[in-house]
C-alpha positions in Angstrom: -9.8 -122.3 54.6 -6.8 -120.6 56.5 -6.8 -118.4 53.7 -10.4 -117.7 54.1 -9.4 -117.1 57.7 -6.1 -115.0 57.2 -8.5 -112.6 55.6 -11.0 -112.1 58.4 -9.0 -109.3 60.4 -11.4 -108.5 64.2 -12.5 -104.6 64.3 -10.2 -104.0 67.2 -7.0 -105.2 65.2 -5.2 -102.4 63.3 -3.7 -102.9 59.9 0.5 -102.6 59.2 1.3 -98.9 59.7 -1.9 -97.9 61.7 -3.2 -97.5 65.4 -5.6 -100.1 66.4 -9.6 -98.5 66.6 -10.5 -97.7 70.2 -13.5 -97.3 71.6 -13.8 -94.9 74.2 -11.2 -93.2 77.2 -12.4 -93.2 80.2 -9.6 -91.0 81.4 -11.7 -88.3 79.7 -15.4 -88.7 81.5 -15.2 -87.1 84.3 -14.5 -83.9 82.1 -17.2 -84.6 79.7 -19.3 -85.3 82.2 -18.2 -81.6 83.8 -18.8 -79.9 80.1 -21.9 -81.5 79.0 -24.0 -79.7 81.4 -22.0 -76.5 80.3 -23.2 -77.0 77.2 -27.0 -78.1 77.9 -27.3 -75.0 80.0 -24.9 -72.5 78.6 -26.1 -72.6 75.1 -29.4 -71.7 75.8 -28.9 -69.4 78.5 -26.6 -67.0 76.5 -28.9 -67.4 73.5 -31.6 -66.1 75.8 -29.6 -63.2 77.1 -28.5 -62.3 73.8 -32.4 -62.0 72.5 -33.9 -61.2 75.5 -31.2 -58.6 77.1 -33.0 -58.9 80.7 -33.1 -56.1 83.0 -31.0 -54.1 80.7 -33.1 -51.0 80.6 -31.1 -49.2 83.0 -27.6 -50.4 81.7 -26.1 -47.1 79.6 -25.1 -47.9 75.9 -21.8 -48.8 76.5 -22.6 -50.9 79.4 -25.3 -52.6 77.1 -22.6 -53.2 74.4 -20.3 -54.6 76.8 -22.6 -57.0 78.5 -23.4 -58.4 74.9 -19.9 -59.2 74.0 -19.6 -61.0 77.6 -22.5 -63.0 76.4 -21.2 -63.4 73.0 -17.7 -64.4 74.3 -18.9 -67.4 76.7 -21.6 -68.3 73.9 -18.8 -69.0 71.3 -16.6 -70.7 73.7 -19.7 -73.2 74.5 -20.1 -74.1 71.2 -16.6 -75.7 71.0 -17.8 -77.9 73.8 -19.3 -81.2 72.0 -15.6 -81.4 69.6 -13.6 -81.0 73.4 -15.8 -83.7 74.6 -15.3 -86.1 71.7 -11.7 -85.3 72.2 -11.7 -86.4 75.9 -13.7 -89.6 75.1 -12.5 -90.1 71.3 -9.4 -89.7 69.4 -8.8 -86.4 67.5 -9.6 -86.7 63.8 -10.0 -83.0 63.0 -6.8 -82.5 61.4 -4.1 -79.8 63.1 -5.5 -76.9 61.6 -9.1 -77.5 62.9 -7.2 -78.4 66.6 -5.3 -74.9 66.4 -8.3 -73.0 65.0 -10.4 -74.0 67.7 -8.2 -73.6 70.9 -7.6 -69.8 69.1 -11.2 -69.8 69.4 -11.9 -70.2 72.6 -8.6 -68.8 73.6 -10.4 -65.8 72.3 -14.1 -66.7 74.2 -11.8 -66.5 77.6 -9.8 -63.6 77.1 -12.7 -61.7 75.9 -14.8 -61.9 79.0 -12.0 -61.5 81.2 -11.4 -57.9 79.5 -14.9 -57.2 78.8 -15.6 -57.9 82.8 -12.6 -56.0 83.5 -13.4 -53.1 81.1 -17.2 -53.2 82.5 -15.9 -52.9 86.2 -13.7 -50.1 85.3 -16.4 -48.4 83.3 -18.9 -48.6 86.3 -16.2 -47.3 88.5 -15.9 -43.8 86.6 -19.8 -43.5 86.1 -20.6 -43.9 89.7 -17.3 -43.4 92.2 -15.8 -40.4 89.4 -19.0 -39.3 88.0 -17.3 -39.5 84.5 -19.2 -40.3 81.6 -17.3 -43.1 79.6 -16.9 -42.5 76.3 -18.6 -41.1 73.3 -20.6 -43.4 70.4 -17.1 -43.1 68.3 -14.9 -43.3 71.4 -16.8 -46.6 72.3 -16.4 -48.2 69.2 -12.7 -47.7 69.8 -12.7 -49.0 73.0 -14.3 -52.1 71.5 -12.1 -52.2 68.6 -9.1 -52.2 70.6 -10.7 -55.0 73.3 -11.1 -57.1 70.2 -7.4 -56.5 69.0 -5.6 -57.4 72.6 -8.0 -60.9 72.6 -6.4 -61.9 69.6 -3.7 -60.9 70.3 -3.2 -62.4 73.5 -4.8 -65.5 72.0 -2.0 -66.4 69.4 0.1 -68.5 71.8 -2.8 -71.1 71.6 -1.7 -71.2 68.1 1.8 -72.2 68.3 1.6 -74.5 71.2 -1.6 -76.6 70.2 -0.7 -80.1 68.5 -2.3 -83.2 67.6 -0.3 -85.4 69.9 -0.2 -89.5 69.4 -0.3 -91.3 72.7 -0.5 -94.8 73.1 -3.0 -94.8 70.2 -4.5 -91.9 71.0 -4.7 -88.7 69.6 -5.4 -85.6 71.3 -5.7 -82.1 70.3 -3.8 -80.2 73.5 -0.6 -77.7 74.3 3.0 -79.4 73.4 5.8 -76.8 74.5 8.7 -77.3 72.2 11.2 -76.0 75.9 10.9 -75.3 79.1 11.2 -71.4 78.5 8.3 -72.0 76.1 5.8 -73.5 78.9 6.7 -70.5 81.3 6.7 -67.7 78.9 3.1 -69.0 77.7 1.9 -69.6 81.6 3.4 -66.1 82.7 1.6 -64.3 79.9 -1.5 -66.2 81.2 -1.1 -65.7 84.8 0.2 -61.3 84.3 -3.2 -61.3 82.3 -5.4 -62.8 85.2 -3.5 -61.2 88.0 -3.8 -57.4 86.0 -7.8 -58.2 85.1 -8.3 -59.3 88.7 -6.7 -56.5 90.6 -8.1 -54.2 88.8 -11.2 -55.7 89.1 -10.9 -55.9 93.0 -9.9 -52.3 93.1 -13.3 -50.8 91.2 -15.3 -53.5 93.1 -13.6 -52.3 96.7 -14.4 -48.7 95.6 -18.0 -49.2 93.9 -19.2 -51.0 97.5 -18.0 -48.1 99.4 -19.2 -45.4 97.2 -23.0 -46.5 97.3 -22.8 -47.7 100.6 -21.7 -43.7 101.4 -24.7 -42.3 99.6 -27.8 -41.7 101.3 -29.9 -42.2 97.9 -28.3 -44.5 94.5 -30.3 -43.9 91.6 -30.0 -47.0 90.2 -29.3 -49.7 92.6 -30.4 -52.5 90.5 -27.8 -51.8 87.8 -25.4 -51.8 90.7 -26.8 -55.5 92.1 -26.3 -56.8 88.6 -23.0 -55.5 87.8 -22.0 -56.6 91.1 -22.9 -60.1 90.7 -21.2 -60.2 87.7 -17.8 -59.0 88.6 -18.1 -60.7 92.1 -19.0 -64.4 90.3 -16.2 -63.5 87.9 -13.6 -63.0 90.5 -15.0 -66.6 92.3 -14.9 -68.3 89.1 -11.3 -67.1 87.8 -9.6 -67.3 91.1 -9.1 -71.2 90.9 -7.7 -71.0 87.6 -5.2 -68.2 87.9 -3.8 -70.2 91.2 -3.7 -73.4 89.3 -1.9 -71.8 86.6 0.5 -70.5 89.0 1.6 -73.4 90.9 2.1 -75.1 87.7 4.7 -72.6 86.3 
């Protein structure tokens, strides 16, 4: 019988030379309560922009190639959301190179809309305050190319610092700086990044409001509304997390 008994091992016990099973962290709901409607609505909405392209008729080609990859960008970023949410309320069992793979990824999502926003600001700036025309078809695929190139490469810091990290049973996929010098060279290159995309931002914003506000007649003031919006909920959204990121350096 205490053999029979001895055998019997509850589902909340671990066995020699293993965590014990957890259920759930609640540490971890309120941010997957803050993702899941990122998700829900995100998803869908970007899919529809994607297919649908609404009130893009007046955009120019680069304009409309730009506003895709934004779209793009924040779509693949989303996606990640459900395996972020299990590893808030679940332990990590993806492995390492899924972990690193995955914050490269969406490393990537972020710094590609904050250049594409920033390259769409600057891009409406010449068309409407220097009445430059931006780029040819080749010229533009450059400019694209080399928008894809700085993402990744401004992304590969996500690789090294990611780790699958044990604590108290629990492991979670998230930055582990191997120095101090680490951590701050990794939140500078963050925070130059922001501050750069930003200002610049400000500065063809600042001189886009004045410019139509000068003219008498705009040809196309609802491609002006919508790229306003854009840059203006951009600069709303990112604000927060540039100052966060530097009061924690």
């Amino acid at each position: 019988m205490d053999e029979l008994n001895s055998s019997v091992v509850p589902s909340n016990m671990s066995s020699p030379g293993h965590p014990p099973l957890a259920t759930w962290n609640s540490n971890g709901l309120i941010p997957a309560l803050v993702m899941s409607p990122c998700f829900l609505l995100g998803v869908p909405g970007n899919i529809a922009v994607i297919i649908l392209r609404p009130n893009w008729q007046h955009l120019s080609s680069l304009s409309q190639s730009l506003m895709l990859n934004l779209a793009i960008s924040d779509l693949l970023c989303l996606i990640t959301l459900p395996l972020w949410i299990y590893n808030f309320l679940y332990n990590w069992t993806l492995g390492l190179v899924t972990c690193k793979l995955l914050s490269y990824l969406v490393y990537c999502s972020v710094y590609g809309s904050l250049l594409t926003v920033t390259a769409l600001s600057v891009q409406r700036y010449l068309q409407v305050v220097q009445l430059q025309k931006c780029f040819d078809r080749v010229g533009k695929k450059r400019m694209l190319g080399l928008l894809c190139l700085i993402v990744m490469i401004l992304s590969i810091p996500s690789l090294v610092v990611r780790q699958v990290i044990l604590e108290q049973h629990w492991a979670t996929c998230k930055p582990d700086f191997s120095s101090s010098a680490q951590q701050v060279a990794v939140l500078l290159s963050e925070i130059l990044a922001g501050i750069a995309s930003i200002t610049v931002v400000v500065f063809s914003y600042i001189s886009l409001h004045r410019k139509v506000n000068q003219a008498a007649f705009f040809s196309n003031p609802q491609t002006t509304r919508l790229v306003t919006s854009i840059i203006v909920t951009f600069f709303v959204l990112w604000m927060p997390y540039h100052i966060t990121n530097m009061l924690s350096a």
